[in-house]
C-alpha positions as protocol buffer text, in pm:
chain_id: "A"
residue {
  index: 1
  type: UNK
  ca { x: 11211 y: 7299 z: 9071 }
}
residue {
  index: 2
  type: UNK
  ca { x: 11562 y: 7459 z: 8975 }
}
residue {
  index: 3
  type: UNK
  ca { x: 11653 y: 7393 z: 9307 }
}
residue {
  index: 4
  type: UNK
  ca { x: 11583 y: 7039 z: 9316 }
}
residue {
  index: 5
  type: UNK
  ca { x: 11774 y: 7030 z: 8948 }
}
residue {
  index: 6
  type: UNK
  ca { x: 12051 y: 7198 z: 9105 }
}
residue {
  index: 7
  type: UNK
  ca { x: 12101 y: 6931 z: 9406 }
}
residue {
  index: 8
  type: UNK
  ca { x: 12061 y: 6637 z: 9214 }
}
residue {
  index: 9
  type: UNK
  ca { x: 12323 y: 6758 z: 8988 }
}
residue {
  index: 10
  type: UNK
  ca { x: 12531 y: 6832 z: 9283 }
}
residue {
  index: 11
  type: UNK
  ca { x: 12436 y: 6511 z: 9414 }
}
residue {
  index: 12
  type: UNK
  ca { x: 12526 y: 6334 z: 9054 }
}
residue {
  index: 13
  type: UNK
  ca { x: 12891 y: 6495 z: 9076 }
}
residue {
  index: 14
  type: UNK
  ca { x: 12979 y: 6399 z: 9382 }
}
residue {
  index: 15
  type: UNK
  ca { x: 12916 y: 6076 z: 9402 }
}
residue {
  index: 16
  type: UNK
  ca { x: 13082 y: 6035 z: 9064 }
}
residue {
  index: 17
  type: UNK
  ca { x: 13391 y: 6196 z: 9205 }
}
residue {
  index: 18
  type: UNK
  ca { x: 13367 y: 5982 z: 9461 }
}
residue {
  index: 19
  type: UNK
  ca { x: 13342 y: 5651 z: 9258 }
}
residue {
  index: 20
  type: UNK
  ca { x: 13609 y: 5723 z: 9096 }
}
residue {
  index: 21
  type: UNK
  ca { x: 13965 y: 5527 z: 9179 }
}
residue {
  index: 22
  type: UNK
  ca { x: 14237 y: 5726 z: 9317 }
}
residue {
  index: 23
  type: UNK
  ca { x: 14433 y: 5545 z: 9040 }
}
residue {
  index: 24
  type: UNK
  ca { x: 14204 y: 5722 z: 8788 }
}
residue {
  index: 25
  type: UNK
  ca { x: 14180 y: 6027 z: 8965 }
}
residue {
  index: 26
  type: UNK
  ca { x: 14591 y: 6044 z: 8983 }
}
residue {
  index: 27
  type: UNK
  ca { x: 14642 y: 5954 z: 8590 }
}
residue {
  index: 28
  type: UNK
  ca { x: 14392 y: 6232 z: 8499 }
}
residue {
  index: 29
  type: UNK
  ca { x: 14534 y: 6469 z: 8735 }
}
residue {
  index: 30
  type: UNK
  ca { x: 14912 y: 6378 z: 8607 }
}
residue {
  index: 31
  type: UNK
  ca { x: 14809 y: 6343 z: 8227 }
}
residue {
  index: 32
  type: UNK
  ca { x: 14672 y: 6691 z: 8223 }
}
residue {
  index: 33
  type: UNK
  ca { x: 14989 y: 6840 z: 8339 }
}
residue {
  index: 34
  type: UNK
  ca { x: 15123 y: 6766 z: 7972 }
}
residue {
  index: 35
  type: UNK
  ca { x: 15470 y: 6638 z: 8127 }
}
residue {
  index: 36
  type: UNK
  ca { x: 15625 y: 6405 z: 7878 }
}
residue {
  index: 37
  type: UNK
  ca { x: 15926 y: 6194 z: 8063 }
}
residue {
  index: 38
  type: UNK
  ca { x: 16083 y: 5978 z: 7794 }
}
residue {
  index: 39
  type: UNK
  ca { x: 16387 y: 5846 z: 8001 }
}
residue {
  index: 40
  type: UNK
  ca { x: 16451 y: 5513 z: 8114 }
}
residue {
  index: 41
  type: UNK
  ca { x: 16779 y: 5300 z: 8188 }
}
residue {
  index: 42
  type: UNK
  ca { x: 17144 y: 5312 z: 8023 }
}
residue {
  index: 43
  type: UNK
  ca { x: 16984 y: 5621 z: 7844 }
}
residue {
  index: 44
  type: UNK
  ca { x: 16694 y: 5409 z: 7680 }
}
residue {
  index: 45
  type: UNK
  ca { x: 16387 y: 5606 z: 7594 }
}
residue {
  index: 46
  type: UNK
  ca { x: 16047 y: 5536 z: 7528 }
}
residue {
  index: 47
  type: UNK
  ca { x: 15930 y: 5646 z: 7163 }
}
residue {
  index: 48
  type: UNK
  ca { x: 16248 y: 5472 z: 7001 }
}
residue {
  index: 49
  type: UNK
  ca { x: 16282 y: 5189 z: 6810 }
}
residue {
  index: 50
  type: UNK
  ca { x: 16298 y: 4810 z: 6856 }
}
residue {
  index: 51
  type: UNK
  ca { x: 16590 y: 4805 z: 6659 }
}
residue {
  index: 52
  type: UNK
  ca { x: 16759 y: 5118 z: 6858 }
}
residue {
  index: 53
  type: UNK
  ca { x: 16683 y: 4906 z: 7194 }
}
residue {
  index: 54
  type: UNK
  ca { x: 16871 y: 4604 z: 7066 }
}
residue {
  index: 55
  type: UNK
  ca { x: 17189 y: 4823 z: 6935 }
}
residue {
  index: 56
  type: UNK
  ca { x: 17194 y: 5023 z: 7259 }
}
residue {
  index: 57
  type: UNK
  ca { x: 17186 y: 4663 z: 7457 }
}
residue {
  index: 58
  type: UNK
  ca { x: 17491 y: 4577 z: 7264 }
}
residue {
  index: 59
  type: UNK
  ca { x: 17699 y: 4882 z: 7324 }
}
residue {
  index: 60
  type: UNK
  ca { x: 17600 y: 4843 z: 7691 }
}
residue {
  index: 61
  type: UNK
  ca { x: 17709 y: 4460 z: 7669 }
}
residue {
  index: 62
  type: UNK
  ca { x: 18057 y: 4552 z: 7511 }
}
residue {
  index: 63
  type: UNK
  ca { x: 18122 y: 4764 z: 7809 }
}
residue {
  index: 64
  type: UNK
  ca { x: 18001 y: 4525 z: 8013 }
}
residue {
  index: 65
  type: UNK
  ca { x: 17737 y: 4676 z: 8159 }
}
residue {
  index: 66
  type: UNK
  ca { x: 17497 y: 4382 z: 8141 }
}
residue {
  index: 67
  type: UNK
  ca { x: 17481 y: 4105 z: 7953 }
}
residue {
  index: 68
  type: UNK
  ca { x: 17208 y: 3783 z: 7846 }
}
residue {
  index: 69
  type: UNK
  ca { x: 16986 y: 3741 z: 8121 }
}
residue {
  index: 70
  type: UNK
  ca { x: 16795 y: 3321 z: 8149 }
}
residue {
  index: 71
  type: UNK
  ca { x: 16669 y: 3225 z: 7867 }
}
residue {
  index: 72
  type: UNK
  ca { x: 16748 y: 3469 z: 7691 }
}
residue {
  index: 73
  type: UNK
  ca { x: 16457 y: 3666 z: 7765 }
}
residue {
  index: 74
  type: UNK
  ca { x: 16586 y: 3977 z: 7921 }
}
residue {
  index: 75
  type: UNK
  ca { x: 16917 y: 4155 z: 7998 }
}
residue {
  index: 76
  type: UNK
  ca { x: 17093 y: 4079 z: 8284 }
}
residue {
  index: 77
  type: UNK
  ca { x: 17246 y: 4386 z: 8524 }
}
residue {
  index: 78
  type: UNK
  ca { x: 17398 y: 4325 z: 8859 }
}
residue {
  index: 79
  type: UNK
  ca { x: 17332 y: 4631 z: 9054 }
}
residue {
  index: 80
  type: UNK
  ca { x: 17616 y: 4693 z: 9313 }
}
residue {
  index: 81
  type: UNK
  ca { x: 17844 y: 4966 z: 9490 }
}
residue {
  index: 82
  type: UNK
  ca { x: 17919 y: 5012 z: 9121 }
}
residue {
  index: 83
  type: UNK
  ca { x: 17665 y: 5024 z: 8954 }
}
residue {
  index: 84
  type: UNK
  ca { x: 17565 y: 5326 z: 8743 }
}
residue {
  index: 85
  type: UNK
  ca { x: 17198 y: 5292 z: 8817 }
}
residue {
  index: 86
  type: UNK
  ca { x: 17123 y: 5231 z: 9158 }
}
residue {
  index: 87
  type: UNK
  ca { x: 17347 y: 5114 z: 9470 }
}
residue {
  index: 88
  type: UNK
  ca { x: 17174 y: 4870 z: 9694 }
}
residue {
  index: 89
  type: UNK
  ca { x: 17257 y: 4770 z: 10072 }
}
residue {
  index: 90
  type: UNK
  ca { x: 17235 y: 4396 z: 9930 }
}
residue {
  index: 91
  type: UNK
  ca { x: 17341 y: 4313 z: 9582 }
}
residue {
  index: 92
  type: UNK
  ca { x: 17080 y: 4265 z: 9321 }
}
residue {
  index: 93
  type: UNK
  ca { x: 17016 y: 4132 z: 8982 }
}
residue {
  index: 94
  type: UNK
  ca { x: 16797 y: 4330 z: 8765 }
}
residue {
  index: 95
  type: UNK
  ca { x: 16629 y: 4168 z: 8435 }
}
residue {
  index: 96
  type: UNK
  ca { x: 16501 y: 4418 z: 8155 }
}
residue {
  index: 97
  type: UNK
  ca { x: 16310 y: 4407 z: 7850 }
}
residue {
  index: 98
  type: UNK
  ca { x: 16168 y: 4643 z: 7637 }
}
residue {
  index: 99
  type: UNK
  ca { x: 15767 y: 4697 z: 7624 }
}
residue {
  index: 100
  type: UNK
  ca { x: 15694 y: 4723 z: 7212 }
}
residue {
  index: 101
  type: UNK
  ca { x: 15398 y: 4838 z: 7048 }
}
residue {
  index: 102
  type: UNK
  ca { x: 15260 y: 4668 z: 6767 }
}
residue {
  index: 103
  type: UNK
  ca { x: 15463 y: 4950 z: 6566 }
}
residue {
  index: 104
  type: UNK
  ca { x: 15783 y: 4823 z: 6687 }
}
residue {
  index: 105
  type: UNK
  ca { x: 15790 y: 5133 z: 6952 }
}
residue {
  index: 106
  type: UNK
  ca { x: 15945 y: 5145 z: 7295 }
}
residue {
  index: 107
  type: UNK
  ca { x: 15665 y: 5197 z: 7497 }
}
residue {
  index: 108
  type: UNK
  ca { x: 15776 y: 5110 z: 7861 }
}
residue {
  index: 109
  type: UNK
  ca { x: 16020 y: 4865 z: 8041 }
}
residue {
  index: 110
  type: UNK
  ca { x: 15968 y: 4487 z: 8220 }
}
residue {
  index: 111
  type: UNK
  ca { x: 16228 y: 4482 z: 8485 }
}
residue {
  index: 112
  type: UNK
  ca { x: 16240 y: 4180 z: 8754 }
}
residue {
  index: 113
  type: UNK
  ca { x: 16471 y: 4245 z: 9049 }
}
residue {
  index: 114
  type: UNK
  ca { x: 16580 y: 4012 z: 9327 }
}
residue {
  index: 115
  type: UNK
  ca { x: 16864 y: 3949 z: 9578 }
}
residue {
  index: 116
  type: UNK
  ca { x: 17189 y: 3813 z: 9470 }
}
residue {
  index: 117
  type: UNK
  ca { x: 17263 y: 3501 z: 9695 }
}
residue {
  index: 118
  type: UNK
  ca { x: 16867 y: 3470 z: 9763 }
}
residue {
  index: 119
  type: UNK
  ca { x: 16764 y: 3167 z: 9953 }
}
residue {
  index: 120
  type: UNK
  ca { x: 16449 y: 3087 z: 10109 }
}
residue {
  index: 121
  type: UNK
  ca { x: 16595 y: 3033 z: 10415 }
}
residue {
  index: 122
  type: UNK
  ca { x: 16749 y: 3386 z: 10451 }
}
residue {
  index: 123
  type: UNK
  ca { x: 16489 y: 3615 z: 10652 }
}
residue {
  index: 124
  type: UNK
  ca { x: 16589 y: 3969 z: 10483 }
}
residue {
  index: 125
  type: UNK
  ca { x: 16657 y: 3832 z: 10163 }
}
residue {
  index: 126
  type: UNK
  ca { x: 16258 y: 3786 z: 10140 }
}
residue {
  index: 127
  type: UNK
  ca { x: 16040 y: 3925 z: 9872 }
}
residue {
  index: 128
  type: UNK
  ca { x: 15845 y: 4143 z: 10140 }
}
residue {
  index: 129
  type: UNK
  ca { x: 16251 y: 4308 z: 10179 }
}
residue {
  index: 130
  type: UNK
  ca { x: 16235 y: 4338 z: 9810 }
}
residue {
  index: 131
  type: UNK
  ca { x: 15966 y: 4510 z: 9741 }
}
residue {
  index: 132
  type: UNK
  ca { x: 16084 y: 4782 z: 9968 }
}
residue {
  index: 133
  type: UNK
  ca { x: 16377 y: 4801 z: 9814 }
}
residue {
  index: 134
  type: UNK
  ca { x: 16258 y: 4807 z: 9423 }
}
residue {
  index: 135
  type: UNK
  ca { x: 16016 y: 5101 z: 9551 }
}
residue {
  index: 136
  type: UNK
  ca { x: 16277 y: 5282 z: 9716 }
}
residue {
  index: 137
  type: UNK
  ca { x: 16506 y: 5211 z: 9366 }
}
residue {
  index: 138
  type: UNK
  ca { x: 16239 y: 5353 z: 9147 }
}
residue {
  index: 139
  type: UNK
  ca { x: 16228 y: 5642 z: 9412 }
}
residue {
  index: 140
  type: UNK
  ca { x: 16599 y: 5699 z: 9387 }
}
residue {
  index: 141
  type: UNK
  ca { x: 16588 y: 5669 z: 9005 }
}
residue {
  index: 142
  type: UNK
  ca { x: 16263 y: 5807 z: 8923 }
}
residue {
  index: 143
  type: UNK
  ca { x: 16209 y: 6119 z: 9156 }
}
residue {
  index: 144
  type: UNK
  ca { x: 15878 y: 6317 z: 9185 }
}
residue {
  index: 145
  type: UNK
  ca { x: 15533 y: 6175 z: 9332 }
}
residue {
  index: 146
  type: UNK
  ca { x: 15488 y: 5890 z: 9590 }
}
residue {
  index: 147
  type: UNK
  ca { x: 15404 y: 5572 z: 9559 }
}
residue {
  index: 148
  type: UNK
  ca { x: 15017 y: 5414 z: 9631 }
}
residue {
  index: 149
  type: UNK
  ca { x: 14872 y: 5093 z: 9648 }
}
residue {
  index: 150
  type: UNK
  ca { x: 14601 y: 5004 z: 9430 }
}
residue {
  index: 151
  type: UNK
  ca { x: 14294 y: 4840 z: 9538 }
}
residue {
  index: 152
  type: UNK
  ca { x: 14397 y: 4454 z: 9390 }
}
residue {
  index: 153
  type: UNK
  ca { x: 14693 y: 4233 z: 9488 }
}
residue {
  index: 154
  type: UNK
  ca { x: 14910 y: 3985 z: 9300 }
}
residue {
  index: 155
  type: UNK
  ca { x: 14990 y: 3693 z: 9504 }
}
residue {
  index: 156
  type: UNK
  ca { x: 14884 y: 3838 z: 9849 }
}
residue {
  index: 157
  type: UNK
  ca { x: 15033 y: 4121 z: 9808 }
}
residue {
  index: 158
  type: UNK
  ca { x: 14980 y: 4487 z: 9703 }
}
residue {
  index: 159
  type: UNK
  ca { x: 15036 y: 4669 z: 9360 }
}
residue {
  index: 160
  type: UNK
  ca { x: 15154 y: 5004 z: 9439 }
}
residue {
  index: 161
  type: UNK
  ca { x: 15161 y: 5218 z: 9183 }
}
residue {
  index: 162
  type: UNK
  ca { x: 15338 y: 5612 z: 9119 }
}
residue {
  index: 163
  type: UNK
  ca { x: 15216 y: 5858 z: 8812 }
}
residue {
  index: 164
  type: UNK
  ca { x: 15479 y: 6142 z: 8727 }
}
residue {
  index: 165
  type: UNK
  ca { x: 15332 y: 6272 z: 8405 }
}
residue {
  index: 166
  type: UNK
  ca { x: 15283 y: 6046 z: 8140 }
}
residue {
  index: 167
  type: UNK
  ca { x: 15488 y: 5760 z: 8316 }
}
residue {
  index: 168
  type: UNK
  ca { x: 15341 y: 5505 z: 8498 }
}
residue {
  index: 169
  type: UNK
  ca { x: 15505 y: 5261 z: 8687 }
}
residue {
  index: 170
  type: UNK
  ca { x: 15396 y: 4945 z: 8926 }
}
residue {
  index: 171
  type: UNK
  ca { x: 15551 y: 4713 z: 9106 }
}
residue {
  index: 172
  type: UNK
  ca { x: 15471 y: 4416 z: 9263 }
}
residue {
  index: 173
  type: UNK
  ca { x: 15556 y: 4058 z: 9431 }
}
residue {
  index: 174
  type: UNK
  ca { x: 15623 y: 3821 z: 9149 }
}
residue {
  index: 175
  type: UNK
  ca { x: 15685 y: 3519 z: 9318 }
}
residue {
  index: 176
  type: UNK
  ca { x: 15903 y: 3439 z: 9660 }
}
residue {
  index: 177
  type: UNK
  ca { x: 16230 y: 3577 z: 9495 }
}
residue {
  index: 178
  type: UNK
  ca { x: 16140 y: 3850 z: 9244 }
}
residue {
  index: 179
  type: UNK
  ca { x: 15972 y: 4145 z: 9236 }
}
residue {
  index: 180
  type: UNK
  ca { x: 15778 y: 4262 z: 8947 }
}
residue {
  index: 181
  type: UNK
  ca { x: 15810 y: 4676 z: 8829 }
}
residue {
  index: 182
  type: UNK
  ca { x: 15677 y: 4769 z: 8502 }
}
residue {
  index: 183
  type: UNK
  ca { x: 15755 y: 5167 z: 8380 }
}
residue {
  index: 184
  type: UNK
  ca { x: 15504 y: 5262 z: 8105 }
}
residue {
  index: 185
  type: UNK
  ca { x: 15412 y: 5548 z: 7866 }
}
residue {
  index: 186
  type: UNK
  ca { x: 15077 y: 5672 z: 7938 }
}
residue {
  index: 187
  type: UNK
  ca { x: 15059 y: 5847 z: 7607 }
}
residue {
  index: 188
  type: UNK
  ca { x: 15074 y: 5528 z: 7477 }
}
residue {
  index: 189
  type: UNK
  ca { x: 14911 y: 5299 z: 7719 }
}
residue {
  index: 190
  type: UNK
  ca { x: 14558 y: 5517 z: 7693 }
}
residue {
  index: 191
  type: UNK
  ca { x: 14568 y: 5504 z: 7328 }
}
């Protein structure tokens, strides 16, 4: 009888382990290393405030760093040979905003990326090209595990996905010019 016990419970486990994501199995394995990365772009950090994020923003627009992006729903940064964040092959824009919890908390970043001089005609100016190039970006900026895809897709495509710690960021095909990434606190996110 202990026996049988003994391989059900076996059983029970490993099939659990099995149904479970690598997604999930990645956050839990990354969470309980208890490494807390705070930094984002232009020295923004999660954990400060809303008000912080919009002073910072300003400094950075005085030195003309970036400035309103459309709409005025994000900031605008051109990222170039220049550029103190990353150094693309083609010229990009990149739009940022600030994730905020209900506390008023920076608790991630929305960036959009795409090609300056983008036209649907221009074969390596395609979103498939940009993709590549945001994950190799968040690579360059954001050093430490690989990327994955997930096991759902936005618009045909993929949503990969890379853990380091508590930060979590995706990125994906928003629409036939931009590209979607999305860096979050975990600490935060799995409250």
């Amino acid at each position: 009888m202990n026996h049988t016990k003994l391989f059900i419970y076996s059983v029970t486990i490993i099939l659990f382990i099995s149904c479970q994501s690598e997604y999930d199995r990645v956050v839990k394995q990354e969470i309980a290393l208890g490494k807390n990365y705070t930094d984002l772009i232009f020295d923004l950090k999660t954990g400060q405030t809303q008000k912080k994020f919009f002073t910072d923003c300003w400094e950075l627009n005085k030195k003309k760093l970036i400035n309103q992006g459309p709409s005025n729903k994000f900031v605008r940064h051109v990222l170039d040979s220049v550029s103190p964040i990353y150094n693309p092959d083609n010229n990009m824009e990149l739009l940022f905003y600030g994730i905020f919890d209900e506390n008023k908390i920076l608790s991630g970043l929305k960036m959009r990326i795409s090609f300056l001089g983008w036209d649907p005609t221009i074969k390596n100016l395609q979103n498939e090209h940009l993709l590549t190039e945001g994950l190799k970006m968040m690579k360059h900026i954001y050093p430490g595990n690989s990327f994955f895809k997930l096991n759902k897709e936005i618009n045909g495509s993929p949503i990969m996905t890379k853990v380091d710690g508590n930060r979590l960021i995706t990125a994906y095909v928003f629409d036939n010019r931009f590209v979607q990434l999305t860096i979050e606190d975990l600490n935060i996110k799995l409250k």
